[in-house]
BAFI-3210 file (N, C-alpha, C; in Angstrom, 3 decimals, decimal comma, padded with zeros to 6 digits):
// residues 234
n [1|2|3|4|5|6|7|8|9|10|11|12|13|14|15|16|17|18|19|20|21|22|23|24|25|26|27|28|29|30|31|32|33|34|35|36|37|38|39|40|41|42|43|44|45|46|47|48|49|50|51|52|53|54|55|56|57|58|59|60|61|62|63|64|65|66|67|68|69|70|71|72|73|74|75|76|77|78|79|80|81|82|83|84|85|86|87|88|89|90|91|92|93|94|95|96|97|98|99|100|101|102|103|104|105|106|107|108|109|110|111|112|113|114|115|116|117|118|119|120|121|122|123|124|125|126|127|128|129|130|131|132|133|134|135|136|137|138|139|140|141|142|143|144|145|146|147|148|149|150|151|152|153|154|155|156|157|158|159|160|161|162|163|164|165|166|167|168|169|170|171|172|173|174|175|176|177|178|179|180|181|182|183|184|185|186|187|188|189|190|191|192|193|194|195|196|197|198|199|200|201|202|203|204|205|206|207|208|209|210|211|212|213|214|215|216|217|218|219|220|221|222|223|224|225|226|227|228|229|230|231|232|233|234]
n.u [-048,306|-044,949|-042,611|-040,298|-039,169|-038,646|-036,360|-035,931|-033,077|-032,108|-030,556|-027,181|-026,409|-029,333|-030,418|-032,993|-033,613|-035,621|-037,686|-036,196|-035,867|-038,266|-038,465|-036,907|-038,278|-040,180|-039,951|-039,464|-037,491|-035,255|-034,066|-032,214|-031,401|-030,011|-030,646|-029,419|-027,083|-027,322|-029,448|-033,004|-035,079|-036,874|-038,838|-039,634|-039,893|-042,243|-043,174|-043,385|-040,891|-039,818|-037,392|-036,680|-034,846|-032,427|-032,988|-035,186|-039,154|-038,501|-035,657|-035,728|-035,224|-032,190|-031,096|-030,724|-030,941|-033,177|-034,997|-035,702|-036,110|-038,644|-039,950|-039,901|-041,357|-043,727|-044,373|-044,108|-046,082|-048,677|-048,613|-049,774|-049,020|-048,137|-047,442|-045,393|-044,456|-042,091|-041,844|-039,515|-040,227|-043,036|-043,730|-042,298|-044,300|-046,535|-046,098|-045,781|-048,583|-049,965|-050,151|-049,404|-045,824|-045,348|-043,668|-042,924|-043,900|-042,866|-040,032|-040,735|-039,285|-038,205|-039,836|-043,195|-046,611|-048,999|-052,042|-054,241|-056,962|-060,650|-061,041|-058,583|-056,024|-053,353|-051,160|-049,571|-049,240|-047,375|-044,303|-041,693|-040,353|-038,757|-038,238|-039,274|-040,432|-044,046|-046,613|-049,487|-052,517|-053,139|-055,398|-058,419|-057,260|-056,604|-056,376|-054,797|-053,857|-052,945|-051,026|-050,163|-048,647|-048,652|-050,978|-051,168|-050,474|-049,835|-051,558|-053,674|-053,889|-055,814|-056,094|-053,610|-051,234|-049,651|-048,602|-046,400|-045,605|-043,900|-041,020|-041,295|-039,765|-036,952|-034,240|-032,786|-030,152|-030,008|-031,105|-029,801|-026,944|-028,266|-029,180|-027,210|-026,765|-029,707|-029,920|-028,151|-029,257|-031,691|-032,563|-033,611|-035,900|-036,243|-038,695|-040,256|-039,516|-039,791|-042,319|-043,026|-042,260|-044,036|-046,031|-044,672|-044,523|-047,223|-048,504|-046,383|-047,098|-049,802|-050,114|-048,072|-049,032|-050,014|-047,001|-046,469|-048,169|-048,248|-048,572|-051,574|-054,131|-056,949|-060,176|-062,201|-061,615|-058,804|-055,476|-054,826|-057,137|-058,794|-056,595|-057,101|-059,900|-059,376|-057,793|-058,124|-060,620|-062,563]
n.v [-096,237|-095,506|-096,950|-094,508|-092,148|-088,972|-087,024|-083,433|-082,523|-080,469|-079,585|-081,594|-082,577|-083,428|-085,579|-088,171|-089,816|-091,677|-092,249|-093,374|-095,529|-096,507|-096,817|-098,697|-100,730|-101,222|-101,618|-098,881|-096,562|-094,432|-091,204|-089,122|-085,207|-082,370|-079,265|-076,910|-077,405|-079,337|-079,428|-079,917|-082,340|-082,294|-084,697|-087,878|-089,148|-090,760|-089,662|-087,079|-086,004|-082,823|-082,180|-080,599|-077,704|-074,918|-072,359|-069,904|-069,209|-066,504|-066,295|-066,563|-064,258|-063,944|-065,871|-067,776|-070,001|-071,157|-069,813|-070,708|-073,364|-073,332|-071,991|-074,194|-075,748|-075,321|-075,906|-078,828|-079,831|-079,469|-081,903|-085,402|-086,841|-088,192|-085,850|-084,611|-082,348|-081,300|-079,369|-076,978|-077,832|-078,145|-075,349|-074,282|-075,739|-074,629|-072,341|-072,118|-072,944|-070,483|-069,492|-067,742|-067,300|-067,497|-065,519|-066,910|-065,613|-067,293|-069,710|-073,156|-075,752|-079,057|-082,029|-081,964|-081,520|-082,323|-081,370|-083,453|-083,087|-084,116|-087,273|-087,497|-089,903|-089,692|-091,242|-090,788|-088,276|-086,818|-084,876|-084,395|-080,912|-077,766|-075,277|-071,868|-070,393|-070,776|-072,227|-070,155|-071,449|-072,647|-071,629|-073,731|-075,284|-077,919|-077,337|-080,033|-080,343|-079,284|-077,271|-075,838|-073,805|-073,135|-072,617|-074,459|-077,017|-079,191|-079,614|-080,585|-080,823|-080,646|-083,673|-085,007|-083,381|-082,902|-081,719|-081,477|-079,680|-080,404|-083,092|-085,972|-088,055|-087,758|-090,068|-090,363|-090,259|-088,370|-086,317|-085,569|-084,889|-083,111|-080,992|-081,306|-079,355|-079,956|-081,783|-082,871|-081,862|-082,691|-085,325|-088,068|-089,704|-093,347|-094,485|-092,527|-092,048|-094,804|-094,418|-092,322|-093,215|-095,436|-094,100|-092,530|-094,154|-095,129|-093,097|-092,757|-094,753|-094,501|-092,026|-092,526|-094,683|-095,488|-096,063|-098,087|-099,906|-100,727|-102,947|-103,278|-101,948|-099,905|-100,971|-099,065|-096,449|-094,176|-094,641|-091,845|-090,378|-092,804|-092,421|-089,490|-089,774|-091,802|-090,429|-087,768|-087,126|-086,774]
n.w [059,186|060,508|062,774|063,551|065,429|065,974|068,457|069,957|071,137|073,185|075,227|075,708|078,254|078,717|078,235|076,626|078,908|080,764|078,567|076,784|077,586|077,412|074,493|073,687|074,758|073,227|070,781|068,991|067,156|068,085|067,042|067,513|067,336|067,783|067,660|067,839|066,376|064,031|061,462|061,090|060,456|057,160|057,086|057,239|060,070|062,668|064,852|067,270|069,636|071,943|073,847|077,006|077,950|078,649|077,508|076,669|075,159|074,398|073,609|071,198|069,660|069,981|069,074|067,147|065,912|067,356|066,865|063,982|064,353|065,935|063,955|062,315|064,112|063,910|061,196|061,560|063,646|061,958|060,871|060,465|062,906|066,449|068,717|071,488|074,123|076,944|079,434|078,229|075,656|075,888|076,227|073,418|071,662|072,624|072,426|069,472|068,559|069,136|071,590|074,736|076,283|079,853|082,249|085,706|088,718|090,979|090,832|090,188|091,471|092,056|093,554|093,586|094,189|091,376|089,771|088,303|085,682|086,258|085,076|083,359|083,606|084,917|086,182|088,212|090,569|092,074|090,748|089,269|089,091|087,064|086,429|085,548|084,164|082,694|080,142|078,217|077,606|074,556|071,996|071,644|072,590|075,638|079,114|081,070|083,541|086,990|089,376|092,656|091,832|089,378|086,776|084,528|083,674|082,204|078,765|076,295|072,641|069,872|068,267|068,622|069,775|072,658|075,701|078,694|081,368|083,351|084,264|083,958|082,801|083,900|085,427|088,962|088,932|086,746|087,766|089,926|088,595|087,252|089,007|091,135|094,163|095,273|095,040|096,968|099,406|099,419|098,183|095,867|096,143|095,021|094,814|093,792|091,269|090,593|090,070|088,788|086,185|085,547|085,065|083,050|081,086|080,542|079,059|077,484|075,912|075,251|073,772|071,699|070,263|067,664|066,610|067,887|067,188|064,568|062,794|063,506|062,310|062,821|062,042|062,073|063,675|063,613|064,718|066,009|066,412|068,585|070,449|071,313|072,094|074,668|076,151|076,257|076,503|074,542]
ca.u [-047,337|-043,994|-042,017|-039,552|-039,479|-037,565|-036,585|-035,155|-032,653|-031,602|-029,117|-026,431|-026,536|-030,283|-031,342|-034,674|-034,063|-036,637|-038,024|-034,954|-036,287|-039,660|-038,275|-036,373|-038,861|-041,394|-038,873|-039,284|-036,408|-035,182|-033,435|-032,143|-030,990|-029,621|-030,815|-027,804|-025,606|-027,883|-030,676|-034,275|-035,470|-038,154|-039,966|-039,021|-040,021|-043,192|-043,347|-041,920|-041,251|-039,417|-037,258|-036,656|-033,845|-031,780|-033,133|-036,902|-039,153|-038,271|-034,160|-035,285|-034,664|-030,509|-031,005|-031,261|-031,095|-033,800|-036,134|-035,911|-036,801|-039,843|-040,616|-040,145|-042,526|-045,238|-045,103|-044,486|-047,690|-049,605|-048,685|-050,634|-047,823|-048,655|-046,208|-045,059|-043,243|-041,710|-040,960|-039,161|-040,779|-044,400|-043,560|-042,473|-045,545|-047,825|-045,659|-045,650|-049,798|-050,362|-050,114|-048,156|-045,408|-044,993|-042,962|-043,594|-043,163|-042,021|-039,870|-040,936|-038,215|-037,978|-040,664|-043,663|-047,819|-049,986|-053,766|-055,009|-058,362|-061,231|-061,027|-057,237|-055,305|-051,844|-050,584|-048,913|-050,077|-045,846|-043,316|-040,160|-040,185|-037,390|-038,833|-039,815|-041,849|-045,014|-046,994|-050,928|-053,094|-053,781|-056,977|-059,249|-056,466|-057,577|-055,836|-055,114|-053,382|-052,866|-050,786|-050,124|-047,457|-048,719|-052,587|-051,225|-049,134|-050,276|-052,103|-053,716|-054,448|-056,163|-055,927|-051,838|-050,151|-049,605|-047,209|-045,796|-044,520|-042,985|-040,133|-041,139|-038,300|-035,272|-033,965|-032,101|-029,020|-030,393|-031,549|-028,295|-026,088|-028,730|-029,245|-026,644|-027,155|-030,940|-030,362|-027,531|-029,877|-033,391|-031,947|-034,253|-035,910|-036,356|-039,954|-041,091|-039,176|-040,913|-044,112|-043,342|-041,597|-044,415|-046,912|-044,698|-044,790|-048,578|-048,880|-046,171|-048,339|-051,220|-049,939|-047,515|-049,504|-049,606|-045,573|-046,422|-049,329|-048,170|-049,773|-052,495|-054,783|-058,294|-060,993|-062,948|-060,886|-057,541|-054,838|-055,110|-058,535|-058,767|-055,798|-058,217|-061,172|-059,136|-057,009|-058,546|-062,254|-063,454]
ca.v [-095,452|-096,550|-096,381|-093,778|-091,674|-087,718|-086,223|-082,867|-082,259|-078,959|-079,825|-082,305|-083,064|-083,559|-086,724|-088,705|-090,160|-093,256|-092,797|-094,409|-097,291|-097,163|-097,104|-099,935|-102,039|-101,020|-101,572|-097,846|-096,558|-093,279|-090,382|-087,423|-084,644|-081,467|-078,282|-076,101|-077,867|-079,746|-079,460|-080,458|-082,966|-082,155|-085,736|-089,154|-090,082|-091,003|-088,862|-085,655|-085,280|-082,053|-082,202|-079,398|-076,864|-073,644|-071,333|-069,468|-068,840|-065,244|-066,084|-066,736|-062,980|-063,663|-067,417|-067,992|-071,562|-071,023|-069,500|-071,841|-074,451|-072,636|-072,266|-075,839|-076,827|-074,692|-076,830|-080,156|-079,977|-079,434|-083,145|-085,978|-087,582|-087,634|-084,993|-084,437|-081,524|-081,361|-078,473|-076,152|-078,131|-077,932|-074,254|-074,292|-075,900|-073,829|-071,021|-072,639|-072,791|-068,812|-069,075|-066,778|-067,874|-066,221|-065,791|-066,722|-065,063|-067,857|-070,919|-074,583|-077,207|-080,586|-083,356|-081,253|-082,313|-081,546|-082,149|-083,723|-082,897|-085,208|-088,322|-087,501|-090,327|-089,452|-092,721|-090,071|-086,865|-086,246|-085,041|-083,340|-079,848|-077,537|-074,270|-070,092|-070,134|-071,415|-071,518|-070,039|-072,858|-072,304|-071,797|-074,917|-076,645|-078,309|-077,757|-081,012|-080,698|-077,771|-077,359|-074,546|-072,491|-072,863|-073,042|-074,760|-078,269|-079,837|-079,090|-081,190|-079,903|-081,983|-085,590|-085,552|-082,292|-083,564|-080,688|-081,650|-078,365|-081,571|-083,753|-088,008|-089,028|-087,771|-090,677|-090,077|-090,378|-087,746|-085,089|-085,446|-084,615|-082,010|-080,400|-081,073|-078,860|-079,844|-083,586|-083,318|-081,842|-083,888|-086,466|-087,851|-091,434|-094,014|-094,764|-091,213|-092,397|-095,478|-094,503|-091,523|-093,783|-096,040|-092,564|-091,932|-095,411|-095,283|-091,838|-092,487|-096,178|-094,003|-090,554|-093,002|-095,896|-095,825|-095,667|-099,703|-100,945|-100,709|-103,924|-103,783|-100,837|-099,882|-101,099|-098,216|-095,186|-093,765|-094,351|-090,671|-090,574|-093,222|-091,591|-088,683|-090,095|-092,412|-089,420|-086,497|-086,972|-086,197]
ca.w [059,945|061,253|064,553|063,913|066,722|066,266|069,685|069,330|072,441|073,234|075,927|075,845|079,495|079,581|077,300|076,671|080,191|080,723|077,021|075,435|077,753|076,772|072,816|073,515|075,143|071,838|069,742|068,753|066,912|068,363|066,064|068,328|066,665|068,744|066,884|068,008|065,556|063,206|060,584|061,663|059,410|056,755|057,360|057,812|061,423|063,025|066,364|067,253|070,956|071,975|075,565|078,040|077,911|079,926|077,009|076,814|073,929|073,931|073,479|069,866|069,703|070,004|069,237|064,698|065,602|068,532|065,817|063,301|065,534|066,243|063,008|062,014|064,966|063,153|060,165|062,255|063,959|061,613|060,170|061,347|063,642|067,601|068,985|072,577|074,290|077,809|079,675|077,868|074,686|076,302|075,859|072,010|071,312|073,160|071,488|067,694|068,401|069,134|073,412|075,345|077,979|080,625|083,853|086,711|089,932|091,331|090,443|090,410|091,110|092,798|093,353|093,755|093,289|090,184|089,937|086,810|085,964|086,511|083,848|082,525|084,509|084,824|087,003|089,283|091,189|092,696|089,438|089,120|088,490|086,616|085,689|086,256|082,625|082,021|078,903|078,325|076,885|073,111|071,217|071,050|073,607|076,839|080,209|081,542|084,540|087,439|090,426|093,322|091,432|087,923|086,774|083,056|084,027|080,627|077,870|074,824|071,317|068,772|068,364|068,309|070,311|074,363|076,322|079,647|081,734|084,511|084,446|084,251|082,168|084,710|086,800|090,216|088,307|085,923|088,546|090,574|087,427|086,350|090,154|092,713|094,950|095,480|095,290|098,038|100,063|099,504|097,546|095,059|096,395|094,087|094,615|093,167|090,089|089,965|089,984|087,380|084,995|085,137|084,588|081,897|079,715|080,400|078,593|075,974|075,059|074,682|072,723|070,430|069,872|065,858|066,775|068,926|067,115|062,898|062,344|064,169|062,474|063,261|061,019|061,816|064,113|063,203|066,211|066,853|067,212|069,344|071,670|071,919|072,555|075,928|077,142|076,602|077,028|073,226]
c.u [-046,220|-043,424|-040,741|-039,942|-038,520|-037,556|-035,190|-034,855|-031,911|-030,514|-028,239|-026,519|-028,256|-030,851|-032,634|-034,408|-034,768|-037,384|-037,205|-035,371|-037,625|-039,826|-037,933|-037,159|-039,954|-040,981|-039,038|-037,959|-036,480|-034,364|-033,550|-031,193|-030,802|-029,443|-029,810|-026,879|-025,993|-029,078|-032,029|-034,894|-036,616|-039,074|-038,904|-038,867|-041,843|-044,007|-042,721|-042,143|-040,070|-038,881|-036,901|-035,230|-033,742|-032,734|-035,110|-037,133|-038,472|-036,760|-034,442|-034,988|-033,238|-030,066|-031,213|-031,326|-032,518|-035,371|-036,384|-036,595|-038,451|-040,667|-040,848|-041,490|-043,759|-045,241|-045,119|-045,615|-048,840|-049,544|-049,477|-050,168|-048,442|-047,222|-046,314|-043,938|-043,388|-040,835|-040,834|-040,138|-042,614|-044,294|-043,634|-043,679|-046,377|-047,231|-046,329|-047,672|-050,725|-050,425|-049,105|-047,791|-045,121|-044,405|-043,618|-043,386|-042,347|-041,125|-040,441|-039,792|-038,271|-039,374|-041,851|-045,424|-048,422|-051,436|-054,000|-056,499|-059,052|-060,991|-059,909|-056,156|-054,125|-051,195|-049,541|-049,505|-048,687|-045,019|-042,590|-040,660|-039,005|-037,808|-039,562|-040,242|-042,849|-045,931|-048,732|-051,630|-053,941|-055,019|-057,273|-058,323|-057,334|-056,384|-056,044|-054,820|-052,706|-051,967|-050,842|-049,896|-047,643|-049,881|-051,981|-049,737|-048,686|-051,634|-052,626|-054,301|-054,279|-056,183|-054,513|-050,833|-050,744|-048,472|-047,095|-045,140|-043,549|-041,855|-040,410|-040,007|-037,025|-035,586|-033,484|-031,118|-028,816|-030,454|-030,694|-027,141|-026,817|-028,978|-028,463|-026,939|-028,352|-030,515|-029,137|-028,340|-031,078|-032,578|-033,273|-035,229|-036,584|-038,090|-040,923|-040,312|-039,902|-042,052|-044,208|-042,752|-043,045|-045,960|-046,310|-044,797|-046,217|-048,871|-047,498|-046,795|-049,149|-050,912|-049,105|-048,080|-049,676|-048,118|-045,742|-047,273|-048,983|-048,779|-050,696|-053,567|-056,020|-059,103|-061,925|-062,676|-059,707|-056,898|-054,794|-055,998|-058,706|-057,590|-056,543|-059,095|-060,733|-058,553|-057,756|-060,033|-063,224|-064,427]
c.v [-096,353|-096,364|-095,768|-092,564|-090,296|-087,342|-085,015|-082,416|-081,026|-078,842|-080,812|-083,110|-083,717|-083,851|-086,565|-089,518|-092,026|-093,126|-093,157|-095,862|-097,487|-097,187|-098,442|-101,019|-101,934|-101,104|-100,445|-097,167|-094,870|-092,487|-088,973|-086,371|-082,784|-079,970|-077,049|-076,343|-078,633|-079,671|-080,210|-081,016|-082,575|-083,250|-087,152|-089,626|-089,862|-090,360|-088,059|-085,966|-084,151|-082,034|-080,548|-078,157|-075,380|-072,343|-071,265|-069,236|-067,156|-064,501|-066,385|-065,231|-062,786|-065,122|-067,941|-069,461|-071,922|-070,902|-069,721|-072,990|-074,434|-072,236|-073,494|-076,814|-076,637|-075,787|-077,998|-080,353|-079,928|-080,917|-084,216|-087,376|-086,662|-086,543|-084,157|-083,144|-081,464|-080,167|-077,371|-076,350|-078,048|-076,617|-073,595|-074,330|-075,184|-072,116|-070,687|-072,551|-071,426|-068,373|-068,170|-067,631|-066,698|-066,627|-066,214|-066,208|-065,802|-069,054|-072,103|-075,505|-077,858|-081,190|-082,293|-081,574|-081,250|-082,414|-082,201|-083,274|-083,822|-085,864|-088,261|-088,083|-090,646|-090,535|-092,103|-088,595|-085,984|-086,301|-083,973|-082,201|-078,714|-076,441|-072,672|-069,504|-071,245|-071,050|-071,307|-071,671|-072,376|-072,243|-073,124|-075,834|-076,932|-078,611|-079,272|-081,090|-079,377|-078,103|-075,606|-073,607|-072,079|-073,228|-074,244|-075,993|-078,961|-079,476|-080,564|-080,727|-080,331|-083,200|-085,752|-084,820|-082,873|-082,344|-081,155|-080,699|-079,638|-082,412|-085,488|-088,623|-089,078|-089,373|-089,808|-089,701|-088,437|-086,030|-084,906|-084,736|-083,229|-080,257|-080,828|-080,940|-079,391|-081,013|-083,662|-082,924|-082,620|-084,720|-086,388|-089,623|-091,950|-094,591|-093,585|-091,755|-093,300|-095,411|-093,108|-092,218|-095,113|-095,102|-092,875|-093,044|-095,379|-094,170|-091,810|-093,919|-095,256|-093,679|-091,439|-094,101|-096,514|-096,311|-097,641|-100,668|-100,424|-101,745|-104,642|-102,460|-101,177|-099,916|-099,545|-096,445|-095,170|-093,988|-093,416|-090,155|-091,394|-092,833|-090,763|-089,099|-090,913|-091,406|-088,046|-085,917|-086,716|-086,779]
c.w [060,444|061,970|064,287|064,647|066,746|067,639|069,155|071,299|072,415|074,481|075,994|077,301|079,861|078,177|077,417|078,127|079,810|079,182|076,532|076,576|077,446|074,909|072,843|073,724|074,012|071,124|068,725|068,431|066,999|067,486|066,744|067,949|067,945|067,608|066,869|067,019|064,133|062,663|061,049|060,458|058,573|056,761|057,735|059,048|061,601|064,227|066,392|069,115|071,771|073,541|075,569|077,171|078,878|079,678|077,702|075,243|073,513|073,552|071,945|069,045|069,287|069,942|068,047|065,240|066,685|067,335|064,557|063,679|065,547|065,362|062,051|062,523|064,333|062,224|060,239|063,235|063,344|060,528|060,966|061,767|064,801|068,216|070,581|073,093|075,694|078,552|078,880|076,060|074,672|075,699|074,817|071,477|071,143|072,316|069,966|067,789|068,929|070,620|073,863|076,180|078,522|081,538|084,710|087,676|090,592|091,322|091,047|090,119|092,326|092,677|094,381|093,309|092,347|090,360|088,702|086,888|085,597|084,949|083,377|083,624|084,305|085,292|088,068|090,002|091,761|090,856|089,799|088,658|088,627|085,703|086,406|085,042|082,421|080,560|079,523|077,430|075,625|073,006|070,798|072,201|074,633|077,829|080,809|083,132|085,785|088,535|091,276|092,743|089,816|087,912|085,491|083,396|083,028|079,900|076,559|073,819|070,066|069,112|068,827|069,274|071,861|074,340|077,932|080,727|082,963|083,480|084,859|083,705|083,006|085,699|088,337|089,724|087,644|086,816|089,715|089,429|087,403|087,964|091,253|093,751|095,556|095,627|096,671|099,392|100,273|098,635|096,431|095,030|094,692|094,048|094,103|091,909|089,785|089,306|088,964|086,031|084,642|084,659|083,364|080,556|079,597|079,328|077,294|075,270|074,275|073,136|071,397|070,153|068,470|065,987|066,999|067,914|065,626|062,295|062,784|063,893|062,493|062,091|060,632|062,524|064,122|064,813|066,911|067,351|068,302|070,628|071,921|072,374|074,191|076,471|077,618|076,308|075,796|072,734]
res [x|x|x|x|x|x|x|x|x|x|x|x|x|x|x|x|x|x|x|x|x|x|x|x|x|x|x|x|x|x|x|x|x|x|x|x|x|x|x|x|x|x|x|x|x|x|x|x|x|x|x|x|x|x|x|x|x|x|x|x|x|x|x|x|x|x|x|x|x|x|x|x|x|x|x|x|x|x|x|x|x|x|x|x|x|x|x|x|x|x|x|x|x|x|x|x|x|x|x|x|x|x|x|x|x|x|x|x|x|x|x|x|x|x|x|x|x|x|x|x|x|x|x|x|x|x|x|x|x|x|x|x|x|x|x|x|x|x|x|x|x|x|x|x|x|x|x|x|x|x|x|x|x|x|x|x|x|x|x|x|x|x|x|x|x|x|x|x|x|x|x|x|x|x|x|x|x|x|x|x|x|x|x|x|x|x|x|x|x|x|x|x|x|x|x|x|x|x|x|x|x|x|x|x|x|x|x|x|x|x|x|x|x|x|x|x|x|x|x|x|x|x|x|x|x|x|x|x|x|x|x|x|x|x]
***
């Protein structure tokens, strides 16, 4: 396997955040492609990981480039590349693997706690949140992670699919630009960033580790196996 790395961004304003620094420091070579305007590759990278966005699954209704997407993810998951979605991309996922999303009554945004469940150690318990859809948790998946306002925080399914419904990648920078309003009021301290940026390199080591470790394979368990078997309890 080799360290190319697809991220498919669905807003302009709202990058990979702190994963273009945890590519750089893995010397992970990133390839971000913005499905609004361009073709979704039929192969040639090593990772898929899918960021956030304004839209829902159910705008692929009045959205041809929305539901393409969505049918792309179907046949990119079922390759055996680890693949990450965030947010609005948690969503896809959980879509592209037969879950319902649904509303919620009530929104989740700003720096807000989630409870992992026992043995799945996140390296944070405080994360950004930027959302009033959550997804259900597929067939055969495994809730990982719960808070007040949502039972379904994260999700894993298989050796390779990780979903994210939070926010570790925004900086301060990031969630000032992306919320105003909210950051002129609470601001956004820099020690809740820390400590989710160093959550989130711990958890993209893991999930991309074929992506870090190309010449270093396992005599006897596949990198994705072994990511399952440390994250998600198998």
């Amino acid at each position: 396997m080799g360290n190319r790395l697809l991220i498919i961004q669905h807003e302009r304003r709202e990058g990979p955040g702190y994963i273009a620094d945890w590519a750089a420091a893995r010397n992970v070579a990133l390839d971000i492609v913005d499905p609004k305007r361009e073709m979704l590759p039929d192969g040639g990278y090593d990772g898929l990981i899918v960021l956030g966005g304004l839209m829902d699954v159910r705008d692929r209704e009045k959205l041809s480039w929305l539901a393409r997407e969505i049918d792309w993810l179907g046949r990119a998951i079922r390759q055996p590349i680890p693949v990450l979605g965030i947010c609005l991309g948690s969503q896809l996922l959980a879509h592209a693997l037969g879950a319902d999303v649904i509303e919620m009554p009530t929104e989740e945004l700003g720096w807000l706690p989630v409870n992992p469940v026992p043995g799945w150690k996140m390296g944070t318990g405080l994360v950004f949140h930027a959302h009033k859809y959550r997804f259900a948790i597929p067939a055969g998946a495994r809730c990982l992670a719960e808070s007040k306002l949502c039972p379904h925080q994260a999700f894993s399914a298989g050796d390779n699919i990780l979903g994210l419904q939070f926010h570790l990648e925004w900086s301060a920078d990031d969630i000032a630009r992306l919320f105003p309003k909210y950051f002129a009021r609470h601001g956004s301290p820099e020690i809740f960033h820390d400590a989710g940026r160093r959550a989130l390199f711990e958890i993209l080591d893991t999930h991309f580790s074929p992506l870090i470790s190309v010449d270093a394979p396992s005599k006897s368990t596949s990198p994705l196996r072994r990511f399952a078997q440390r994250l998600y309890l198998q």
